[in-house]
ChimeraX commands (.cxc) that place a marker at each C-alpha (Angstrom):
marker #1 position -24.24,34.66,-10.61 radius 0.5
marker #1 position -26.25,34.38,-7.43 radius 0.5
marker #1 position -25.92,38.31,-7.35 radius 0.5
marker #1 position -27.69,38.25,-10.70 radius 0.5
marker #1 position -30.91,37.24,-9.07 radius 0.5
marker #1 position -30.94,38.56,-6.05 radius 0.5
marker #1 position -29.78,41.46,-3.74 radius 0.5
marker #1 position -26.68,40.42,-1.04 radius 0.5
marker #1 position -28.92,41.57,1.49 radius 0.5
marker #1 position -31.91,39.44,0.28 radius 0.5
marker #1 position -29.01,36.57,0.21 radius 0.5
marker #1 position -27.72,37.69,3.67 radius 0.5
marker #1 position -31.42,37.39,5.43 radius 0.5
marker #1 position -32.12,33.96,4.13 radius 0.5
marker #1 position -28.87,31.94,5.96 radius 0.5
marker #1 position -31.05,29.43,7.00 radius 0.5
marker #1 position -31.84,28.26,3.31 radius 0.5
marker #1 position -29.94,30.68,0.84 radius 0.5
marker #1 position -29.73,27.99,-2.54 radius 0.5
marker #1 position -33.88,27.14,-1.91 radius 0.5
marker #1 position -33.96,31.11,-1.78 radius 0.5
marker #1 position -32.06,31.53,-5.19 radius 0.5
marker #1 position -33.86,29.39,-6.90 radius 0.5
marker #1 position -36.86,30.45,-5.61 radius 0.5
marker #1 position -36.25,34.01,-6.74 radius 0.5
marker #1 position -35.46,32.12,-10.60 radius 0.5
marker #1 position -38.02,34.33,-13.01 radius 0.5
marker #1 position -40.39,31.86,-14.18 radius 0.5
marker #1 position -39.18,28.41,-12.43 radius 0.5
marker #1 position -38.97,30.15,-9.33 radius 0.5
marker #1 position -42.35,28.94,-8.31 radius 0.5
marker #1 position -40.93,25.04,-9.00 radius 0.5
marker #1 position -37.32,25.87,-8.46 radius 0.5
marker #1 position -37.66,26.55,-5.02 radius 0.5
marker #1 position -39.50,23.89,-3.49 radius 0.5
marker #1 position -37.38,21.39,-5.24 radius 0.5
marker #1 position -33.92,22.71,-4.50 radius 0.5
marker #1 position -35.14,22.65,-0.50 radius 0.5
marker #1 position -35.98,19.04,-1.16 radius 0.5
marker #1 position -32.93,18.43,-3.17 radius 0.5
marker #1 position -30.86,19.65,-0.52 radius 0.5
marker #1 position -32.69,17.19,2.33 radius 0.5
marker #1 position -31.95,14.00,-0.04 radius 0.5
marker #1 position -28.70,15.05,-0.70 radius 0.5
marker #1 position -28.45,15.48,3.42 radius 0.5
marker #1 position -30.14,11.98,3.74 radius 0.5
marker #1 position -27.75,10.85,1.65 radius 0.5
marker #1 position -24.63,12.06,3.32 radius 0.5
marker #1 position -26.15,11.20,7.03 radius 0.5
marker #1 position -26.35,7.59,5.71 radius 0.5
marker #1 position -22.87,7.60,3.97 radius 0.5
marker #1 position -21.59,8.73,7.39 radius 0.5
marker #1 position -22.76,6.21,9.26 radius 0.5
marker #1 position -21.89,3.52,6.84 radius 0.5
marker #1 position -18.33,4.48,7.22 radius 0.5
marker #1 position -17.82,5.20,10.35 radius 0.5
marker #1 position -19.21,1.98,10.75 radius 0.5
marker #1 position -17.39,-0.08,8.40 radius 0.5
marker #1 position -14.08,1.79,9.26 radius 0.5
marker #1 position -14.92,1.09,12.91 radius 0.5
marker #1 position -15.44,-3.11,12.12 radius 0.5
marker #1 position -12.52,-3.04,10.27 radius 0.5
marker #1 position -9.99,-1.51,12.64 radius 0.5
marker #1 position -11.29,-4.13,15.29 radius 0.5
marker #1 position -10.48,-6.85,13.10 radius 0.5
marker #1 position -6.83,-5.60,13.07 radius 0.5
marker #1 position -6.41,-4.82,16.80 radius 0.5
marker #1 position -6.76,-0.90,17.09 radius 0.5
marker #1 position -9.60,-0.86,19.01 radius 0.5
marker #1 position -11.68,-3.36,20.83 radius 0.5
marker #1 position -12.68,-6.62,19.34 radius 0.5
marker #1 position -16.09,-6.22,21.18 radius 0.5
marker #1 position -17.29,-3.35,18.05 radius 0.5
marker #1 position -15.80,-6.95,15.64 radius 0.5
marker #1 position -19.93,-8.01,15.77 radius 0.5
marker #1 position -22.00,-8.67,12.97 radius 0.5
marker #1 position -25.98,-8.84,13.10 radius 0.5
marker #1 position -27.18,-12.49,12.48 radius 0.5
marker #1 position -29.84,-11.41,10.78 radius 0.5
marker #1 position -29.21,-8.10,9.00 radius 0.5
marker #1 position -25.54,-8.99,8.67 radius 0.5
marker #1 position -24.22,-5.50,9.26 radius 0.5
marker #1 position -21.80,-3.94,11.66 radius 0.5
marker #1 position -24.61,-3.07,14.54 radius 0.5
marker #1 position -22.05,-1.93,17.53 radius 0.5
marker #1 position -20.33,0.01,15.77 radius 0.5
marker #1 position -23.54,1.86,13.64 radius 0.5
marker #1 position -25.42,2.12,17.01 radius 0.5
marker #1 position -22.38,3.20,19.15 radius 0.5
marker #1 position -21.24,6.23,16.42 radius 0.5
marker #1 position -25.24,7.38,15.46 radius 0.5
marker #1 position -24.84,7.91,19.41 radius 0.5
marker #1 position -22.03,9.75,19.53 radius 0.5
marker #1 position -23.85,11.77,16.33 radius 0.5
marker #1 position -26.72,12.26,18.08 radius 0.5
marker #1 position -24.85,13.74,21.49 radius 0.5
marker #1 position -22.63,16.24,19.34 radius 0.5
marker #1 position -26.04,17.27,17.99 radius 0.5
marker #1 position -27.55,18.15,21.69 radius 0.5
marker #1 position -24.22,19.81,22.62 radius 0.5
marker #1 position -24.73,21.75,19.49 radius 0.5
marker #1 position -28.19,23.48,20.07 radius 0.5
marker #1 position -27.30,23.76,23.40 radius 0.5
marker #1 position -24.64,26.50,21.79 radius 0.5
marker #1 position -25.67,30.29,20.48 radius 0.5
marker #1 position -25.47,28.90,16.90 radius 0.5
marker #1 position -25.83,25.27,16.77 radius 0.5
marker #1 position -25.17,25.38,13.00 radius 0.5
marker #1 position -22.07,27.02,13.13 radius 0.5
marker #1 position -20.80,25.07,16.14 radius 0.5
marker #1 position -21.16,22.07,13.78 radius 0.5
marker #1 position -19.63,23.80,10.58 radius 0.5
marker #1 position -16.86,24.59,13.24 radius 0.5
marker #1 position -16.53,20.54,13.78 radius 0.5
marker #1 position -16.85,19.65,10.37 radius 0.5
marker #1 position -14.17,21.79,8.95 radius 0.5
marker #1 position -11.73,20.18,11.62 radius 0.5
marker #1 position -12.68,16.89,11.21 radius 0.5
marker #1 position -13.24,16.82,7.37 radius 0.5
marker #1 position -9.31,18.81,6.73 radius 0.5
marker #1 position -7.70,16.24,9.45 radius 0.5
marker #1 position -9.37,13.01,7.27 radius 0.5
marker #1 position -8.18,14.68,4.25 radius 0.5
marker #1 position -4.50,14.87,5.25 radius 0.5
marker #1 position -4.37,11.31,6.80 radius 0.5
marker #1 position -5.63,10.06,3.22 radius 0.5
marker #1 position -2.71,11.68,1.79 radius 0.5
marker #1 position -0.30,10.43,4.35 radius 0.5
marker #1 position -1.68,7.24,3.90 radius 0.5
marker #1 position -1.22,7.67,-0.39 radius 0.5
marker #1 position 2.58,8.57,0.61 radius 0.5
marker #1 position 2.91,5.53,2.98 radius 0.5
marker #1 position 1.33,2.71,1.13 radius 0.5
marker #1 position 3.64,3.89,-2.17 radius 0.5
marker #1 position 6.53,2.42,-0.04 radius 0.5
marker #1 position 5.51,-0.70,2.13 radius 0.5
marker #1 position 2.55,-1.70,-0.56 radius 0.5
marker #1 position 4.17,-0.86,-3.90 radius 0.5
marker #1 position 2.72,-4.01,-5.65 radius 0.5
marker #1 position -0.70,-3.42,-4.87 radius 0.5
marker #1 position -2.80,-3.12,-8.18 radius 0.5
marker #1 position -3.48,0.34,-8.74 radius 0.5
marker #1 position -6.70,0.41,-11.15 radius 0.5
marker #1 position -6.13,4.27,-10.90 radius 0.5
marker #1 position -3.07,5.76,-9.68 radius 0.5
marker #1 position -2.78,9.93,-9.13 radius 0.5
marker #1 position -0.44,11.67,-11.95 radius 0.5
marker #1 position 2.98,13.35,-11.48 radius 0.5
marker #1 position 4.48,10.31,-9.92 radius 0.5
marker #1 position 8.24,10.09,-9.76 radius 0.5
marker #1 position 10.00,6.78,-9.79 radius 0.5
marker #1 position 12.75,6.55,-7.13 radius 0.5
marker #1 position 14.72,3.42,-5.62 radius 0.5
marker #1 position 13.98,2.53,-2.11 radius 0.5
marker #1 position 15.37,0.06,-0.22 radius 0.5
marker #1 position 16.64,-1.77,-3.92 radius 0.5
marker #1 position 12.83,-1.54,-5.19 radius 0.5
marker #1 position 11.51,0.89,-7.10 radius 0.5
marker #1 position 8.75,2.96,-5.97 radius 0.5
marker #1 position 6.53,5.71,-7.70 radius 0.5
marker #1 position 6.65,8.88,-5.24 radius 0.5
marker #1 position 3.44,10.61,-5.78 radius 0.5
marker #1 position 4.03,14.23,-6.37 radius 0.5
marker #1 position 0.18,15.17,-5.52 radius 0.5
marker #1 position 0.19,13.13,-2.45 radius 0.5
marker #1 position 2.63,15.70,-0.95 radius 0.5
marker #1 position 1.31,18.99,-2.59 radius 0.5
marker #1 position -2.31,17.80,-1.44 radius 0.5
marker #1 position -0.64,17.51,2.15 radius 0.5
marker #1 position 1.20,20.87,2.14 radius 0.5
marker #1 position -1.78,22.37,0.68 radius 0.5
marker #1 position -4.43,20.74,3.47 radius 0.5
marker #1 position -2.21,21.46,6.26 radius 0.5
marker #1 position -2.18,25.34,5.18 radius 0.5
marker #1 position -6.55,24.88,5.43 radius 0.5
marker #1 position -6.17,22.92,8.87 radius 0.5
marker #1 position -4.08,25.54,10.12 radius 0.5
marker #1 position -6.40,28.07,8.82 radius 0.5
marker #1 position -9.84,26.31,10.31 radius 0.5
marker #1 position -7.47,25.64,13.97 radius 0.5
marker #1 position -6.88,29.90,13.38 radius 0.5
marker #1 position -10.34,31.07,12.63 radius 0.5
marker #1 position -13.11,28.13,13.92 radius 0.5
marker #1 position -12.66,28.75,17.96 radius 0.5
marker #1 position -14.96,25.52,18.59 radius 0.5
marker #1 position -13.50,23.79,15.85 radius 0.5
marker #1 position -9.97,24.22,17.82 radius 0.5
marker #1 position -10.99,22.98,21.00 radius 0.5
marker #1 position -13.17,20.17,20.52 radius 0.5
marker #1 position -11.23,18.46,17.28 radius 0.5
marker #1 position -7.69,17.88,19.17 radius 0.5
marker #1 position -9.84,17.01,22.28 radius 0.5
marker #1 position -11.80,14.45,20.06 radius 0.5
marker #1 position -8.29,12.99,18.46 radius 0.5
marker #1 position -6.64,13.21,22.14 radius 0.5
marker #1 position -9.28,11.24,23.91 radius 0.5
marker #1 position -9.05,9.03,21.11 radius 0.5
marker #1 position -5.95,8.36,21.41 radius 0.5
marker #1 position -5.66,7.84,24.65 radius 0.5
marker #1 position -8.23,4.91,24.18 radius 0.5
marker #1 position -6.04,3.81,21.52 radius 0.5
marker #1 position -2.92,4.04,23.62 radius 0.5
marker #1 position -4.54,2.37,26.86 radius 0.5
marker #1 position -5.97,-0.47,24.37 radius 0.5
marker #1 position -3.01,-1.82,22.92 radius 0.5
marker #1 position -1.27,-1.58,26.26 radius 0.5
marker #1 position -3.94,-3.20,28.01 radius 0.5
marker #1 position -3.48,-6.41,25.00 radius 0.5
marker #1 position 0.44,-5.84,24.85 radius 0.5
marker #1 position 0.41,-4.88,21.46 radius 0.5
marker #1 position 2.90,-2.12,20.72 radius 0.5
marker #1 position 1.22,1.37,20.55 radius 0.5
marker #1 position 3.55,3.06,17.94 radius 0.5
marker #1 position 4.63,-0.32,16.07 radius 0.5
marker #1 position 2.83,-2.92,14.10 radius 0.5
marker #1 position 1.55,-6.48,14.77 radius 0.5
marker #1 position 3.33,-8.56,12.56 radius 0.5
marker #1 position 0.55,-10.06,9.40 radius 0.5
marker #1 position 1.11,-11.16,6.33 radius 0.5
marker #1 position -0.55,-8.62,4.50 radius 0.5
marker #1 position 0.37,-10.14,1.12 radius 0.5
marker #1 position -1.52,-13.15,1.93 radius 0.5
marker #1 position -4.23,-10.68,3.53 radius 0.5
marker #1 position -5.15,-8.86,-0.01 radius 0.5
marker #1 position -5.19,-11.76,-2.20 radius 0.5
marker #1 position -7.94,-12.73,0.46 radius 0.5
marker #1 position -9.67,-9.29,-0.18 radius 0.5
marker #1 position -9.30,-9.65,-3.90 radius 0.5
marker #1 position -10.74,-13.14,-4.29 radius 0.5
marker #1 position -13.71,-12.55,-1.59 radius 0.5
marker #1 position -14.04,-9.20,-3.62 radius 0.5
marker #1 position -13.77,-12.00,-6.86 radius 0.5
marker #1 position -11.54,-9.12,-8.20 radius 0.5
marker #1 position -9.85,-11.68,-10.15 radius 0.5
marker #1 position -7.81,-9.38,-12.78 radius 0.5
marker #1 position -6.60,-7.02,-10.14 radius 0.5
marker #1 position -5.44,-10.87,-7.98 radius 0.5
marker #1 position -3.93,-12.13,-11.22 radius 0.5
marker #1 position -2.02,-8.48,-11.80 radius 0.5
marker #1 position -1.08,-8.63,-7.97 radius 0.5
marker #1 position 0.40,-12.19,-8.14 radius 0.5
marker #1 position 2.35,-11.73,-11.33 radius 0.5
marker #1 position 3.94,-8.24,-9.88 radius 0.5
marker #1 position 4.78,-10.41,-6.73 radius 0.5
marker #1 position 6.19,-13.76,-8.63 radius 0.5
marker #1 position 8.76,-10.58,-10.69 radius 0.5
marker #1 position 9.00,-9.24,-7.38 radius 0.5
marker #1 position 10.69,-12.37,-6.41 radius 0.5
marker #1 position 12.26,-13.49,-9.15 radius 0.5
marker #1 position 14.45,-9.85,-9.02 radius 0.5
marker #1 position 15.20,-10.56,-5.24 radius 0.5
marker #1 position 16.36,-14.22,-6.17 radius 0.5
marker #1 position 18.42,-13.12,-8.87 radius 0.5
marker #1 position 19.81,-10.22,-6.69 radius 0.5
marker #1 position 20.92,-12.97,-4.36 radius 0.5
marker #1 position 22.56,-14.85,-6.46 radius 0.5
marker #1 position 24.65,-12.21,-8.01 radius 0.5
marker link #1:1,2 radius 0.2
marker link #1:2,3 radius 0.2
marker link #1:3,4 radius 0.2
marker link #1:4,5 radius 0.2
marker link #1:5,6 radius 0.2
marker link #1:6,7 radius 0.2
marker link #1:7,8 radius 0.2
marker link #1:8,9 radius 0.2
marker link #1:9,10 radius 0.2
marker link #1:10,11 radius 0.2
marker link #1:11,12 radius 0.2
marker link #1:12,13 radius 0.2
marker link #1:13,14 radius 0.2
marker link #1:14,15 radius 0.2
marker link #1:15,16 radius 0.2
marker link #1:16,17 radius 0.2
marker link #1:17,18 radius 0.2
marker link #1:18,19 radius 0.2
marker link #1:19,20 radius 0.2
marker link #1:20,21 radius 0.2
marker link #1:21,22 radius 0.2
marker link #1:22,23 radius 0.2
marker link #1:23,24 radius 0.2
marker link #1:24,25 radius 0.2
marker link #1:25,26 radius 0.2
marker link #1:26,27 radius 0.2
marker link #1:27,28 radius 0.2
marker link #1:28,29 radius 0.2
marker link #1:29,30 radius 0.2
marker link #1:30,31 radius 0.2
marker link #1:31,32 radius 0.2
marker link #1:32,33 radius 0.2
marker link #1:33,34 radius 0.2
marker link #1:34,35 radius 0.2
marker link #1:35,36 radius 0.2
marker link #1:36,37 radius 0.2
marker link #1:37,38 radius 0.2
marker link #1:38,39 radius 0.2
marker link #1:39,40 radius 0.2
marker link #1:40,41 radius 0.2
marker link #1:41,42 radius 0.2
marker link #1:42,43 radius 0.2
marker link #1:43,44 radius 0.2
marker link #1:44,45 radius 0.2
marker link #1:45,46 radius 0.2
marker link #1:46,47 radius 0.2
marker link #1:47,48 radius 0.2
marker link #1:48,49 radius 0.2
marker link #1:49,50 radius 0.2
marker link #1:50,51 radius 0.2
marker link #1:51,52 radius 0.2
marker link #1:52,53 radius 0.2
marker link #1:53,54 radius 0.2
marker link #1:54,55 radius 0.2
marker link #1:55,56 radius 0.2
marker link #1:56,57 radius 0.2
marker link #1:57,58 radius 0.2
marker link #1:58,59 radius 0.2
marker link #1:59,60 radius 0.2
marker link #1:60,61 radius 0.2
marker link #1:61,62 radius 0.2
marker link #1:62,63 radius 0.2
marker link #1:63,64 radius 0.2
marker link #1:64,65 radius 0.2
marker link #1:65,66 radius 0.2
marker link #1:66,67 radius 0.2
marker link #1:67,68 radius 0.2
marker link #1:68,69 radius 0.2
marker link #1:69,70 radius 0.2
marker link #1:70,71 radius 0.2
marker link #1:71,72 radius 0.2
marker link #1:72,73 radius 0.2
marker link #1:73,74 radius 0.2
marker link #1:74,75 radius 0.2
marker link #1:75,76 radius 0.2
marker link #1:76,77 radius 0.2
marker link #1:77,78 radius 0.2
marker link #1:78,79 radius 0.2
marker link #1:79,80 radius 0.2
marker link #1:80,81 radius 0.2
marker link #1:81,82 radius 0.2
marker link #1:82,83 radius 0.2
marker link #1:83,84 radius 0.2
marker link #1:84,85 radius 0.2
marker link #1:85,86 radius 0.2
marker link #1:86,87 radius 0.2
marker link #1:87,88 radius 0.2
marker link #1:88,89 radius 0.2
marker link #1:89,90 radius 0.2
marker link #1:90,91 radius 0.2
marker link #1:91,92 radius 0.2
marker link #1:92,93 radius 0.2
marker link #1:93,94 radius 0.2
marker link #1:94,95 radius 0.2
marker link #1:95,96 radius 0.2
marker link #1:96,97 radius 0.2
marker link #1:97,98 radius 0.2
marker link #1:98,99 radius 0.2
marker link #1:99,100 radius 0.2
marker link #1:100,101 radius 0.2
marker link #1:101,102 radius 0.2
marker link #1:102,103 radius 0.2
marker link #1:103,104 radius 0.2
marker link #1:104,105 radius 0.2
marker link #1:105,106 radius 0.2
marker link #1:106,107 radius 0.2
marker link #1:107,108 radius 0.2
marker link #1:108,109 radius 0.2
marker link #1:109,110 radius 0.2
marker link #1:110,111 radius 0.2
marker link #1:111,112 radius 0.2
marker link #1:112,113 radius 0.2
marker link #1:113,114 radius 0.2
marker link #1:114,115 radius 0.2
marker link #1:115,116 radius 0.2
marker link #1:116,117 radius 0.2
marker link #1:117,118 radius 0.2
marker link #1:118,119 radius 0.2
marker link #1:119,120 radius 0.2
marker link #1:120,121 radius 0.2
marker link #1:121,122 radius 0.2
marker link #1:122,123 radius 0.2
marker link #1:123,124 radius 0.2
marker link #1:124,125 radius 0.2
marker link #1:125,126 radius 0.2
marker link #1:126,127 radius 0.2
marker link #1:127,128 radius 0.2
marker link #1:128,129 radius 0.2
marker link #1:129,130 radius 0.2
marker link #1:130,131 radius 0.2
marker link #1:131,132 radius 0.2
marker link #1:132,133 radius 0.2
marker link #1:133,134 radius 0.2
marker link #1:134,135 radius 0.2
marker link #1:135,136 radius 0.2
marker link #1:136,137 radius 0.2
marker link #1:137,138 radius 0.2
marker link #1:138,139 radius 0.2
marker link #1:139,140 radius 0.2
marker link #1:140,141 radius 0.2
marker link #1:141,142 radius 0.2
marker link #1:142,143 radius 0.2
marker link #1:143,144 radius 0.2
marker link #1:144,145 radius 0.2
marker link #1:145,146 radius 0.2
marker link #1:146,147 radius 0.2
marker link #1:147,148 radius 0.2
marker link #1:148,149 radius 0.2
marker link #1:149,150 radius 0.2
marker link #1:150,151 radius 0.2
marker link #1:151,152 radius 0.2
marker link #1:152,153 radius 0.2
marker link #1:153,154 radius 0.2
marker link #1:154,155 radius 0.2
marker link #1:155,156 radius 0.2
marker link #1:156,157 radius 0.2
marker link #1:157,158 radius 0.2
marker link #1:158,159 radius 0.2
marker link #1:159,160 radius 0.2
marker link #1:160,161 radius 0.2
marker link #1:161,162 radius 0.2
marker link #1:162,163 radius 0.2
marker link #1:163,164 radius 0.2
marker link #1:164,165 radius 0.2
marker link #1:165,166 radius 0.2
marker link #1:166,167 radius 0.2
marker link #1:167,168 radius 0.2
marker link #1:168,169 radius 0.2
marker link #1:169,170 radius 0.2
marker link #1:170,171 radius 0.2
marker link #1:171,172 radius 0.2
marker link #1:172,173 radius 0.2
marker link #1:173,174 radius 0.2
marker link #1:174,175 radius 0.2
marker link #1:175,176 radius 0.2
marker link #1:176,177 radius 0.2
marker link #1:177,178 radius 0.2
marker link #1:178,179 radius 0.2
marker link #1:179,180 radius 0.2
marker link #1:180,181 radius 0.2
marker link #1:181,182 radius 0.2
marker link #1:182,183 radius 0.2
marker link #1:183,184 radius 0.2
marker link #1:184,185 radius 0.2
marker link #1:185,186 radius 0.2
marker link #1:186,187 radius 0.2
marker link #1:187,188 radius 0.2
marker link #1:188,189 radius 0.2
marker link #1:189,190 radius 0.2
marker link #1:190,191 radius 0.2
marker link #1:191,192 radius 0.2
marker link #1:192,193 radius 0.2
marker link #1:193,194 radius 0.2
marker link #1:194,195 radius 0.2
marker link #1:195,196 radius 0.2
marker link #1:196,197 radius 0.2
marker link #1:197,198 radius 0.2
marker link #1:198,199 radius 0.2
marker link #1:199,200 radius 0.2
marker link #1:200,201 radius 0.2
marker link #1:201,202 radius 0.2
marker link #1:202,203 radius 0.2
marker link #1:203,204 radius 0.2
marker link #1:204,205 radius 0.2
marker link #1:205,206 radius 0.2
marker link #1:206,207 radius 0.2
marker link #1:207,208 radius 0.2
marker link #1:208,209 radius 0.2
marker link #1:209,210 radius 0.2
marker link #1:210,211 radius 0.2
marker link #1:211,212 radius 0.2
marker link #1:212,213 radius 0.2
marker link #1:213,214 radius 0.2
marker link #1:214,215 radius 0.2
marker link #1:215,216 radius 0.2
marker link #1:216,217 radius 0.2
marker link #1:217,218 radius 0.2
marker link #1:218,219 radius 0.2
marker link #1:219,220 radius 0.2
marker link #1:220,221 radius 0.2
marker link #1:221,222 radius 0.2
marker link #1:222,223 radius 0.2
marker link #1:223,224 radius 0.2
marker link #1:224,225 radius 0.2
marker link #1:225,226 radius 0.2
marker link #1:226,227 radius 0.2
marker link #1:227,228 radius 0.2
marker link #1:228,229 radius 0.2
marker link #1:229,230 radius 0.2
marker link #1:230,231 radius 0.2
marker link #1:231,232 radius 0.2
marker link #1:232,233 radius 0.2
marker link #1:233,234 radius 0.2
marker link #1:234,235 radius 0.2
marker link #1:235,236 radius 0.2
marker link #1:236,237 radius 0.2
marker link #1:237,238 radius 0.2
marker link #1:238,239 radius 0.2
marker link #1:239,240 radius 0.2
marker link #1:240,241 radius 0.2
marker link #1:241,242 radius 0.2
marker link #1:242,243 radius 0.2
marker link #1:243,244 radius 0.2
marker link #1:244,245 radius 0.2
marker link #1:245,246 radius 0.2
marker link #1:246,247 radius 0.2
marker link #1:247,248 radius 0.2
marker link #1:248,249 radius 0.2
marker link #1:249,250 radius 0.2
marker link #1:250,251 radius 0.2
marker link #1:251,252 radius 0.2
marker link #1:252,253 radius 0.2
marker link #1:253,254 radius 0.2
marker link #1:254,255 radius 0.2
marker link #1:255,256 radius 0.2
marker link #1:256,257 radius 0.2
view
């Protein structure tokens, strides 16, 4: 389509701002289209910045609370009541892979490079992590739950393999392999990133005597009806008690036979 309206060598010289150039070249609306895709495109940008930062944040806070990294970023702002170590800690570390960037040939494609690493390798932990909680959370209420899902006993329980969790994995792993392959920053400083991380992670939970490939024992049962009811999710807690309460009334009568 974009051929339709313009040359590829007109689309080839405007890298820098190719969609803003499309739209400017638009018969007509080009004189409106233009301008508004560029501004378009630094809202959506806004947007994405401040997503970013909210979850790194949040994910940040969070994994204090459960002991994977120090409790010091487990600080809330008495009077904006937000996460501050962790935003102002991570915009930091955004604003240093920025400098490092322009300090490259082509600081745009040093962080495409980046991006593409980091973005595949979240992707295929959030399909690990689809795989995983299907076995050791199965009674979790599931508002929406992924098609193609194939019910199999484990451990006496049945559990609803997700098909798509382990095509999506297969099929991300091919892309990571492909972005490690062809992105020569994107090879070097993603597994540096994830090694120095874990090495943090590692020292951490040595340091506290916490086990580095294990888990601290919780009672996560108890843990998300606390979510639910702060959440005042009180269908999905009433649809999680009831699958626990059959849960145990199987087990019991599994005993006693």
């Amino acid at each position: 389509m974009s051929l339709g309206v313009l040359p590829w060598q007109d689309i080839a010289k405007a890298v820098g701002d190719p969609v803003a150039t499309l739209a400017h070249a638009i018969p007509f609306i080009g004189i409106i289209a233009g301008p508004f895709a560029a501004l378009l495109g630094a809202t959506i940008l806004l947007i994405s910045a401040n997503s970013g930062v909210m979850s790194a944040s949040r994910l940040t806070f969070a994994m204090s609370q459960f002991n994977f990294i120090s409790n010091w970023f487990n600080a809330v702002h008495p009077r904006y009541r937000t996460p501050y170590r962790t935003i102002l800690v991570f915009s930091g570390i955004g604003i240093l892979q920025l400098v490092l960037s322009f300090l490259t040939p082509n600081a745009m494609d040093t962080l495409g490079n980046m991006y593409a690493f980091g973005a595949t390798t979240g992707y295929i932990l959030v399909f690990i992590a689809l795989i995983k909680l299907r076995f050791t959370d199965p009674y979790a209420p599931r508002p929406y739950k992924v098609p193609l899902n194939i019910k199999i006993n484990y451990r006496g329980r049945m559990v609803e393999f997700p098909i798509l969790g382990v095509i999506g994995t297969l099929g991300i792993s091919t892309i990571l392999f492909e972005v490690i392959l062809t992105h020569a920053i994107g090879r070097i400083a993603g597994p540096a990133w994830i090694i120095l991380c874990f090495l943090y992670y590692a020292y951490y939970r040595r340091s506290k005597g916490y086990p580095v490939f294990g888990n601290i024992p919780r009672d996560w049962e108890a843990q998300q009806i606390k979510v639910l009811e702060a959440a005042e999710e009180y269908d999905l807690l009433e649809e999680y008690k009831q699958a626990l309460a059959e849960r145990d009334r199987l087990e019991a009568k599994a005993h006693v036979n």
